[in-house]
C-alpha positions, 0 to 999 in steps of 0.5 A, spaced: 227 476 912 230 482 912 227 486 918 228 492 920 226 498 925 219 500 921 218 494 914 220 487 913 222 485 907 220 478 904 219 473 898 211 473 897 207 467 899 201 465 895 196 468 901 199 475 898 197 474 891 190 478 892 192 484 897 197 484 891 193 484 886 188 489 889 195 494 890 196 493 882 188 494 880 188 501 884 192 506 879 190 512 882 194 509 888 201 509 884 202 517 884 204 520 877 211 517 877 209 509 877 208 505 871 201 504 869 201 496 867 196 493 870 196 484 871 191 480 871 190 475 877 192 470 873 197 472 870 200 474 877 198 466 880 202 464 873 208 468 875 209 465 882 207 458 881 213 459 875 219 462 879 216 465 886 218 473 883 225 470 883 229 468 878 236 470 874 234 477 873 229 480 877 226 479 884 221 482 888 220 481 897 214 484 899 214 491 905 210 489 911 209 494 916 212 491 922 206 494 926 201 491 923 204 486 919 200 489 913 203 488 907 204 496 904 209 496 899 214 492 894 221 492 891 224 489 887 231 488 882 231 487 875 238 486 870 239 491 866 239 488 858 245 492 856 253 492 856 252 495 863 254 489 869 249 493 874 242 492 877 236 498 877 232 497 884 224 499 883 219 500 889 213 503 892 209 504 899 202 502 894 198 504 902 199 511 902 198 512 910 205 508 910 209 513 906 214 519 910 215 514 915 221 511 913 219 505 911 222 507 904 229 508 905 229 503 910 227 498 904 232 500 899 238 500 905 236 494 907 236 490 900 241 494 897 245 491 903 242 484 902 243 485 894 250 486 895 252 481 900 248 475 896 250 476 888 256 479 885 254 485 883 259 492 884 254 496 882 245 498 884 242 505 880 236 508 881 232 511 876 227 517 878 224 522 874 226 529 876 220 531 878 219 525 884 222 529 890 220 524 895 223 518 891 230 522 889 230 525 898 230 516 899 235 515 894 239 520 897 238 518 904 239 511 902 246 513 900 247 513 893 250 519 889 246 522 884 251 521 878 247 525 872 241 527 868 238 522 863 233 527 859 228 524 855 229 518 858 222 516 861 215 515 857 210 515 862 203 518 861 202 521 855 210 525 856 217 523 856 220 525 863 227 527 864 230 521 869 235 523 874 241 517 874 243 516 882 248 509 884 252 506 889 257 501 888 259 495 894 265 500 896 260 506 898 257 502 902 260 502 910 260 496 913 253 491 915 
């Protein structure tokens, strides 16, 4: 577990799979910046019983509110498919109630962190679409450097979104 002052970051256990679910079936909660995918339960059991939402090139800890031990939340990494010898980090505080708390960026410092200390990666982007001040105000709070615009690059909701490019590379981070 990765604790920090407000979230704990940890592997899904299987008695999380229908707090998850029921996080994944309620679309309106996912903000104007989330994917739309939804999963079916089984899809979702089949998932973890396969590879625990961890194998070779993505994983995912749920956030859990240390207050009320609630799980509010999830990050995740994934490779990237190209040339490019680099992770793109993922997440979202799907309880509504937990957001501007900190628990966000918190989340991010501490997996870019353990990120960093458990593979050999030299490098961790984010991808934000312009429009999503709160998402780029984490990011920047999390210290990574926004590096450029991808115009274009994001289709979501009927439209394509220009993509703000933020990074940090195992030398921008101070020592744990």
């Amino acid at each position: 577990m990765l604790k920090g002052k407000v979230v704990t970051l940890r592997p899904v256990e299987e008695e999380d799979l229908p707090v998850l679910y029921e996080y994944i079936l309620d679309i309106e909660n996912r903000g104007e910046f989330y994917p739309r995918h939804i999963q079916t339960l089984t899809e979702l059991r089949k998932e973890f019983h396969e590879h625990g939402f961890w194998k070779d090139d993505f994983g995912l800890f749920v956030l859990v509110d240390n207050d009320s031990q609630k799980i509010i939340g999830t990050i995740f990494w994934f490779k990237i498919k190209s040339y490019l010898t680099e992770l793109e980090l993922g997440y979202i505080m799907y309880d509504s109630t937990s957001r501007s708390r900190g628990g966000t960026t918190e989340a991010v410092k501490l997996f870019t962190r353990y990120l960093f200390d458990t593979m050999q990666i030299n490098r961790i982007r984010l991808c934000i679409a312009t429009e999503n001040r709160p998402s780029r105000r984490v990011a920047e709070k999390s210290g990574y450097k926004h590096e450029g615009t991808q115009r274009g690059a994001w289709w979501n909701l009927g439209r394509f979104y220009d993509m703000e490019l933020y990074a940090v590379t195992r030398d921008d981070l101070s020592p744990a």
